[in-house]
TIMI-2910 file (N, C-alpha, C, CB; in pm, 1 decimal, decimal comma, always signed):
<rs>
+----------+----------+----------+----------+----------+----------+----------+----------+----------+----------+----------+----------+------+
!      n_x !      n_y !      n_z !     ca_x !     ca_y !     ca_z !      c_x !      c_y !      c_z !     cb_x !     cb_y !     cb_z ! resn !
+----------+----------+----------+----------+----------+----------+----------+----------+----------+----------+----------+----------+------+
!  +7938,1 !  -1296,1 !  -1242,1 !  +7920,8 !  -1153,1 !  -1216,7 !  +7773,9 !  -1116,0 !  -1228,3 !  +8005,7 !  -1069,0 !  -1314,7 !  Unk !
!  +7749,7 !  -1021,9 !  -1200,1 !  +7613,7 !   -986,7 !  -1167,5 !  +7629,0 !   -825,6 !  -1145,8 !  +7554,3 !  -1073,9 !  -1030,0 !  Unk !
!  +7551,6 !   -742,6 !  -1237,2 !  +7508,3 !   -586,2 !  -1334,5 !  +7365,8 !   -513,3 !  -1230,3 !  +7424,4 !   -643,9 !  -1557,4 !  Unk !
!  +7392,9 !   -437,7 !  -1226,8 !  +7279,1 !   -341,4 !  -1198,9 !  +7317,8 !   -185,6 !  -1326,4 !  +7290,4 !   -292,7 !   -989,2 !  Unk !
!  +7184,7 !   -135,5 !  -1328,9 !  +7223,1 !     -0,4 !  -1444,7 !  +7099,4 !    +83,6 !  -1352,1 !  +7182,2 !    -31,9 !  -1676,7 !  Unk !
!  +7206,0 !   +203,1 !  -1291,6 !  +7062,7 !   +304,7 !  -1294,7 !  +7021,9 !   +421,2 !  -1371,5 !  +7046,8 !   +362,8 !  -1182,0 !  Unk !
!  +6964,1 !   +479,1 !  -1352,7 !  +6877,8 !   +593,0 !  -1446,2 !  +6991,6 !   +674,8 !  -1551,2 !  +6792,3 !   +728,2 !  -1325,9 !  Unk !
!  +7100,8 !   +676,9 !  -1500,0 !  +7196,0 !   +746,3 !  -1555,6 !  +7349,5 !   +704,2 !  -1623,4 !  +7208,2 !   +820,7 !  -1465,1 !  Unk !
!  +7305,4 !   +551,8 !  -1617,8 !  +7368,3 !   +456,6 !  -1696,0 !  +7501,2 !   +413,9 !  -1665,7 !  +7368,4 !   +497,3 !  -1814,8 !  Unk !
!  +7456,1 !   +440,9 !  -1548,2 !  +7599,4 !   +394,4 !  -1506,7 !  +7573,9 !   +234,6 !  -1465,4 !  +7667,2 !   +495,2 !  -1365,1 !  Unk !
!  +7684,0 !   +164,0 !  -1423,2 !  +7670,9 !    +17,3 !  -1471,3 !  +7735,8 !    -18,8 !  -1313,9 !  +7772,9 !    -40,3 !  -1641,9 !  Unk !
!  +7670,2 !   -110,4 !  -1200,4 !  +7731,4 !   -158,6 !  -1122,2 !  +7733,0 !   -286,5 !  -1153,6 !  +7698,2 !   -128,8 !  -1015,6 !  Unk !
!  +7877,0 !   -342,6 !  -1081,2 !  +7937,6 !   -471,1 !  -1128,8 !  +8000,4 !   -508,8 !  -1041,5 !  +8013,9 !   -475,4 !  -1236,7 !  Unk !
!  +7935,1 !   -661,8 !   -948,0 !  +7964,2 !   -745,4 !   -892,1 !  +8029,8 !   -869,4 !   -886,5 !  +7907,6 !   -746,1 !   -874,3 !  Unk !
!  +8151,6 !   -864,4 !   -887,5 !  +8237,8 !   -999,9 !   -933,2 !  +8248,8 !  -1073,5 !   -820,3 !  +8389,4 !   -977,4 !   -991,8 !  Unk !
!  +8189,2 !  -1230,0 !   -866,0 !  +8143,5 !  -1265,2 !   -689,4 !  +8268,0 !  -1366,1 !   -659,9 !  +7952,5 !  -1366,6 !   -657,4 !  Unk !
!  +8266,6 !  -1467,5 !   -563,9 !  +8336,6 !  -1534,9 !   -515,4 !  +8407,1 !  -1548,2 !   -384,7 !  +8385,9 !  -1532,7 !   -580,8 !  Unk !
!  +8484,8 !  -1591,3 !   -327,4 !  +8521,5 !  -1484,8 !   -199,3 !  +8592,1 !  -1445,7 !   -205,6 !  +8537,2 !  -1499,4 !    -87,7 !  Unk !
!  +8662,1 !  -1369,8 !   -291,4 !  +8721,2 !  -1246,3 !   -343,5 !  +8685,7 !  -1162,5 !   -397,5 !  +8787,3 !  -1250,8 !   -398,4 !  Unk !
!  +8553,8 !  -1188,7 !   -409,2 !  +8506,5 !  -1046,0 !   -492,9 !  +8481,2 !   -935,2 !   -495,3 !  +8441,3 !  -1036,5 !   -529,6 !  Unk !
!  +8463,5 !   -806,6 !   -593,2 !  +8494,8 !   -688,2 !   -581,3 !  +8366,9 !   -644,2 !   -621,4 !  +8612,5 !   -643,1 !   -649,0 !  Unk !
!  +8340,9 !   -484,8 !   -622,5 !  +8181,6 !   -407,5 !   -709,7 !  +8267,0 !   -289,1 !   -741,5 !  +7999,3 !   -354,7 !   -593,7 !  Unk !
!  +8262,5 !   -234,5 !   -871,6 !  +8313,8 !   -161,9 !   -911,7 !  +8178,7 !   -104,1 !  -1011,6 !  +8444,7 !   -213,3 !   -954,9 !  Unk !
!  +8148,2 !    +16,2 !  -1017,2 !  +8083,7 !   +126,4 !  -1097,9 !  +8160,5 !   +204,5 !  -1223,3 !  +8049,3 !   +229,9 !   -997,4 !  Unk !
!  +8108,6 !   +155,3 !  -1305,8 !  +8125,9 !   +202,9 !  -1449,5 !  +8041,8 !   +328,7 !  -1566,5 !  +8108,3 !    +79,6 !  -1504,0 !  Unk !
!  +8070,7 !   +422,9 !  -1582,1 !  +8015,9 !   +483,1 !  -1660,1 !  +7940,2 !   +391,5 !  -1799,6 !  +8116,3 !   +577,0 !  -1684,7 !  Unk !
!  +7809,5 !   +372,3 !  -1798,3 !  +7772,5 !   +353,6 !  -1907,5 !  +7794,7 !   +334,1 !  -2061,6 !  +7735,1 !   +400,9 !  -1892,9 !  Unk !
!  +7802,6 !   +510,0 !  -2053,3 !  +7861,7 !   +574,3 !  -2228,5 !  +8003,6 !   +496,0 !  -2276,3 !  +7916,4 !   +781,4 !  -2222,2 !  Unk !
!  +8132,0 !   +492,6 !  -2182,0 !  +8242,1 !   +418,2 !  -2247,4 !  +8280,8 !   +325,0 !  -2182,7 !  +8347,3 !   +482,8 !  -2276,5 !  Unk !
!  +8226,5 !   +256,0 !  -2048,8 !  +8329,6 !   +143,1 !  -1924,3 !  +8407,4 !   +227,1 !  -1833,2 !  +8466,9 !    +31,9 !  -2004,5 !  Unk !
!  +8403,3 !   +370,3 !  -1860,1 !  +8492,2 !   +430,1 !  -1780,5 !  +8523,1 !   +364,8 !  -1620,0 !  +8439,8 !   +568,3 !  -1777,5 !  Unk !
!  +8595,4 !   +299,0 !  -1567,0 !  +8582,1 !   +320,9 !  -1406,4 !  +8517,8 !   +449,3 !  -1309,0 !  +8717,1 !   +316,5 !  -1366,0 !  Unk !
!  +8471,3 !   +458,0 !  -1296,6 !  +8427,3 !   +577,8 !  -1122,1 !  +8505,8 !   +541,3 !  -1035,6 !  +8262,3 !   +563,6 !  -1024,3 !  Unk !
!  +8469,4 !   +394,0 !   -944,3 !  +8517,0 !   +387,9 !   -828,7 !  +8551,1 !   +221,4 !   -847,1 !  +8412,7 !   +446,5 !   -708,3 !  Unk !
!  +8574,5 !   +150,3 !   -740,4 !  +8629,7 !    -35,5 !   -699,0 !  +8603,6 !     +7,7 !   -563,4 !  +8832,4 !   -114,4 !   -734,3 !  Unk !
!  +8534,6 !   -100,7 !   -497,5 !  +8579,0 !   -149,3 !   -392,2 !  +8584,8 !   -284,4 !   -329,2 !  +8536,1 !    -91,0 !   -333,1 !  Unk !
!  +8662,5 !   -355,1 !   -300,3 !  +8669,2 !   -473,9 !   -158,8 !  +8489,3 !   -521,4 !   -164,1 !  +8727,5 !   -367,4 !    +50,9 !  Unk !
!  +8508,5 !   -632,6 !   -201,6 !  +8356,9 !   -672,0 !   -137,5 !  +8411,1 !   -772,7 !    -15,0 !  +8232,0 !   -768,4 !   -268,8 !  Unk !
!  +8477,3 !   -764,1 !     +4,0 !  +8551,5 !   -825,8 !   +172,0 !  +8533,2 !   -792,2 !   +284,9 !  +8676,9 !   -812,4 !   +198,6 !  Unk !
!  +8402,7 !   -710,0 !   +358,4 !  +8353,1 !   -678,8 !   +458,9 !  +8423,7 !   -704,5 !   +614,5 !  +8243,3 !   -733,5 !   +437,3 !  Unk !
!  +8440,0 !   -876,2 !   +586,0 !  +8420,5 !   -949,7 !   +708,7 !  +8532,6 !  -1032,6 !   +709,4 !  +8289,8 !  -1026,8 !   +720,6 !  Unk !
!  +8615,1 !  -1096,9 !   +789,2 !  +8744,1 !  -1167,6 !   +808,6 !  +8699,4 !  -1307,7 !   +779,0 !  +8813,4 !  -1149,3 !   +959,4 !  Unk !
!  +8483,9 !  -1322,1 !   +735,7 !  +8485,5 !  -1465,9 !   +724,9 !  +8468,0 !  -1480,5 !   +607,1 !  +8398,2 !  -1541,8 !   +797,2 !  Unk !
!  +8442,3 !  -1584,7 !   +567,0 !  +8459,4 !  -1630,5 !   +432,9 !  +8288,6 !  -1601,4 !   +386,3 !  +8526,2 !  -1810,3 !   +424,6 !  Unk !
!  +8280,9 !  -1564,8 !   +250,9 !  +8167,9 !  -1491,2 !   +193,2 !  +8128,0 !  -1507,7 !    +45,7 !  +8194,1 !  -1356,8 !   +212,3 !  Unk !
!  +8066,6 !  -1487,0 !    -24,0 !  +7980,3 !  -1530,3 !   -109,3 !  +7897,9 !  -1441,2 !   -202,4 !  +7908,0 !  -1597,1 !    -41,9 !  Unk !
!  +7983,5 !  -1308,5 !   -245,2 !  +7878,1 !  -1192,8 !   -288,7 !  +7814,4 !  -1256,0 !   -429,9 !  +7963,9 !  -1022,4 !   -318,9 !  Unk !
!  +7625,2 !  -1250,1 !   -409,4 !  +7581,4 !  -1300,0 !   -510,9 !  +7461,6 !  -1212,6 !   -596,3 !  +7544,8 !  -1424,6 !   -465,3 !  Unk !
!  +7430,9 !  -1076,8 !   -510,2 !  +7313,6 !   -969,9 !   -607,6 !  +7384,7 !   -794,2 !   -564,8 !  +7082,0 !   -993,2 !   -521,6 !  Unk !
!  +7359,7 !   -786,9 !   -663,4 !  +7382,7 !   -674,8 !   -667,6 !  +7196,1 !   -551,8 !   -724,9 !  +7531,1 !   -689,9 !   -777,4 !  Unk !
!  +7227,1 !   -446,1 !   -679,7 !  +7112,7 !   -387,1 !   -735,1 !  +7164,0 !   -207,6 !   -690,9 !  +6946,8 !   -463,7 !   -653,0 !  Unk !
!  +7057,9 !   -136,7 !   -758,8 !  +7089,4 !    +12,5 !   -692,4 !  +6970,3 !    +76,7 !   -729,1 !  +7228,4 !   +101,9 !   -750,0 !  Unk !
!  +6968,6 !   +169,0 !   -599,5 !  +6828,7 !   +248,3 !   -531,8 !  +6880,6 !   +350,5 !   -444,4 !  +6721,0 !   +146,4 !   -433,4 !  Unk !
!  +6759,4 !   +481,3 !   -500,2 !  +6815,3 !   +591,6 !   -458,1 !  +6944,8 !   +626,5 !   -385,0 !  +6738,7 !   +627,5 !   -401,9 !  Unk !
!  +7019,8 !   +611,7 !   -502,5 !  +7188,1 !   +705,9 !   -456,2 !  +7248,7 !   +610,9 !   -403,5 !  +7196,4 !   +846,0 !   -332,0 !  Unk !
!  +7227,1 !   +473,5 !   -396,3 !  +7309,6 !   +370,9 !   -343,6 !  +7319,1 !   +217,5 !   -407,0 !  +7266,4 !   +362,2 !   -211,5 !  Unk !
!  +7439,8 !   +189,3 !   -397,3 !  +7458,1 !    +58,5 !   -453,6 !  +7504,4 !    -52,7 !   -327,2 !  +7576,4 !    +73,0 !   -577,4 !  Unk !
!  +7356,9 !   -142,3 !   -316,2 !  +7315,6 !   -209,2 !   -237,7 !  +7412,1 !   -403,0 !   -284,2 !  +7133,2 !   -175,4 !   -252,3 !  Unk !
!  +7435,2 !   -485,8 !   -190,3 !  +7510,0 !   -589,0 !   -253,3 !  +7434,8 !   -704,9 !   -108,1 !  +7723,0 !   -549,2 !   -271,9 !  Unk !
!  +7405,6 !   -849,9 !   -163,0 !  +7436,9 !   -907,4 !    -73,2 !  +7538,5 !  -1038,3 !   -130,9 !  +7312,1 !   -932,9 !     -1,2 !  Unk !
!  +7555,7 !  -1086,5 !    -12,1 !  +7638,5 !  -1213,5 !    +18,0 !  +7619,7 !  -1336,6 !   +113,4 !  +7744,6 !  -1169,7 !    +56,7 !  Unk !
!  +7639,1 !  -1429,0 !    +96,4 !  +7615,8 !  -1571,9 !   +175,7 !  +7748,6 !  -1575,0 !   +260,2 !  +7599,7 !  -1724,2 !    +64,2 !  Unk !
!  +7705,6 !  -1609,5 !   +366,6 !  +7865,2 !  -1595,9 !   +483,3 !  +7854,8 !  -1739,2 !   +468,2 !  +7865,1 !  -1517,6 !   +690,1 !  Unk !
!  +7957,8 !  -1780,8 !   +497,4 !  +8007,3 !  -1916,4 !   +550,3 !  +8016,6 !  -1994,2 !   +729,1 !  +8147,6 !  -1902,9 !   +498,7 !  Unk !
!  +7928,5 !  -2072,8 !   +721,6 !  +7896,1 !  -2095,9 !   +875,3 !  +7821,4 !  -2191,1 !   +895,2 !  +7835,5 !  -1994,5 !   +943,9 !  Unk !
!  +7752,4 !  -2256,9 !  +1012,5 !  +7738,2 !  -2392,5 !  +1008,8 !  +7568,5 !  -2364,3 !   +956,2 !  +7779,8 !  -2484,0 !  +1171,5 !  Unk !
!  +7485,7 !  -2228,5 !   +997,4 !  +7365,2 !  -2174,6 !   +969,8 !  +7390,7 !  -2080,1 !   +817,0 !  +7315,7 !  -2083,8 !  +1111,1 !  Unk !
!  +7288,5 !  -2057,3 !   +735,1 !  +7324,5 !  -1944,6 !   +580,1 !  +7307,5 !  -1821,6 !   +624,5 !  +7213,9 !  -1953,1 !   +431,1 !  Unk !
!  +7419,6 !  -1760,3 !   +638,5 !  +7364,9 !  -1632,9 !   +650,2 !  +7349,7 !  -1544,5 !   +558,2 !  +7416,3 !  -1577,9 !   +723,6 !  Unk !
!  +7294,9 !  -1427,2 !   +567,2 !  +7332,7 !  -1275,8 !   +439,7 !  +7370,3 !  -1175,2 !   +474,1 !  +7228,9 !  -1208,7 !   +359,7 !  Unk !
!  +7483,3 !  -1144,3 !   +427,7 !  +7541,2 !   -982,0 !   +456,5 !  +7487,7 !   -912,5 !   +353,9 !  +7711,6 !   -953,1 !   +454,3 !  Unk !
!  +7452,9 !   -798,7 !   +419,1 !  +7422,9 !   -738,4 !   +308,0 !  +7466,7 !   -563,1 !   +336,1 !  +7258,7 !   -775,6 !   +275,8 !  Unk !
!  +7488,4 !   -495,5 !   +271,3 !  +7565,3 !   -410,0 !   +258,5 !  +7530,9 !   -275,5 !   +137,5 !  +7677,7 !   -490,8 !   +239,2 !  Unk !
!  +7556,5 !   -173,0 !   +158,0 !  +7493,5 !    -30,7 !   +125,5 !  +7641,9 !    +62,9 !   +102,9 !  +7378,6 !    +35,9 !   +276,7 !  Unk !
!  +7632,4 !    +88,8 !    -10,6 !  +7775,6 !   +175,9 !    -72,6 !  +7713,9 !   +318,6 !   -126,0 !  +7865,9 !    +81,4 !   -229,4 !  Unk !
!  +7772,6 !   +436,6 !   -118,8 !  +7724,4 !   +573,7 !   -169,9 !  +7759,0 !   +529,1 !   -328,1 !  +7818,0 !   +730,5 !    -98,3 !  Unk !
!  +7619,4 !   +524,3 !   -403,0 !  +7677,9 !   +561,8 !   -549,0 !  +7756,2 !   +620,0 !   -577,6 !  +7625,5 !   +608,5 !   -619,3 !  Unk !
!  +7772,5 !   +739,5 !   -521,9 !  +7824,0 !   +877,4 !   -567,6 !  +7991,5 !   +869,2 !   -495,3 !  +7706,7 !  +1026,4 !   -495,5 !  Unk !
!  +8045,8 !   +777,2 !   -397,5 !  +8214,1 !   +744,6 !   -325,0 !  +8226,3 !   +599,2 !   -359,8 !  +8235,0 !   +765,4 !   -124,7 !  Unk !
!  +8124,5 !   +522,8 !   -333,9 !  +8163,4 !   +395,7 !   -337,2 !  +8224,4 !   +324,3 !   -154,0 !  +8289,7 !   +404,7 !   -467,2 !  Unk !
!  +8187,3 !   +453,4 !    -85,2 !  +8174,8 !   +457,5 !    +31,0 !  +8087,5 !   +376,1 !   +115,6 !  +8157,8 !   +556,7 !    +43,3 !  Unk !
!  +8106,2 !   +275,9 !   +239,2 !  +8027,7 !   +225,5 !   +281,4 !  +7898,8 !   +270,0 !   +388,2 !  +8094,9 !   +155,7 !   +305,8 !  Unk !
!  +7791,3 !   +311,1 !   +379,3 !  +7728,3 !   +410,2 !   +508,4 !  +7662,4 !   +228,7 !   +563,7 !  +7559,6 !   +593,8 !   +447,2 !  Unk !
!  +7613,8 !   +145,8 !   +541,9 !  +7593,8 !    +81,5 !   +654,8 !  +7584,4 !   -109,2 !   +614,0 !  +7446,8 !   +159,1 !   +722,3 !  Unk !
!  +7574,1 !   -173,2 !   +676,1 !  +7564,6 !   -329,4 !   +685,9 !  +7521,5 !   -403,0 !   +799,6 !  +7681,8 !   -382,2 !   +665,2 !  Unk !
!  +7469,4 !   -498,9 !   +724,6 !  +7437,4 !   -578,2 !   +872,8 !  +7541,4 !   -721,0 !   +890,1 !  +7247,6 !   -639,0 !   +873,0 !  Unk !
!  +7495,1 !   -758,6 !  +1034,8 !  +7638,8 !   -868,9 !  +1066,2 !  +7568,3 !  -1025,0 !  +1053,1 !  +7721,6 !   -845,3 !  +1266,9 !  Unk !
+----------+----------+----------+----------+----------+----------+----------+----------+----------+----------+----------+----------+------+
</rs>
């Protein structure tokens, strides 16, 4: 797993593998906020950093393929909503 904390202590958390999930935690007690799917793509994947910057919790991942690729991917801090990724 792999933590990001921003200014306001809240705690993102990347559980990698190719099943893995990012779920945002309140700081002060573990509370949950939000979960989501780090399952983007129908291919097989590899989520391995996590980080967060202005108002968003940013993730990448290693795709599986004969070349390495990186997905990488952009969630609203504030839904856990996806606004964008690349392929």
């Amino acid at each position: 797993s792999q933590i990001a904390v921003d200014p306001l202590d809240r705690v993102a958390v990347l559980h990698g593998g190719s099943d893995g999930w990012l779920e945002l935690r309140a700081g002060d007690d573990g509370a949950l906020i939000w979960s989501v799917d780090e399952a983007p793509t129908p291919r097989t994947h590899y989520p391995f950093a996590v980080t967060i910057s202005e108002g968003s919790v940013f993730t990448a991942s290693y795709l599986e393929g004969q070349s390495t690729q990186v997905l990488l991917r952009s969630l609203s801090l504030d839904s856990g909503s996806e606004t964008w990724r690349t392929s």
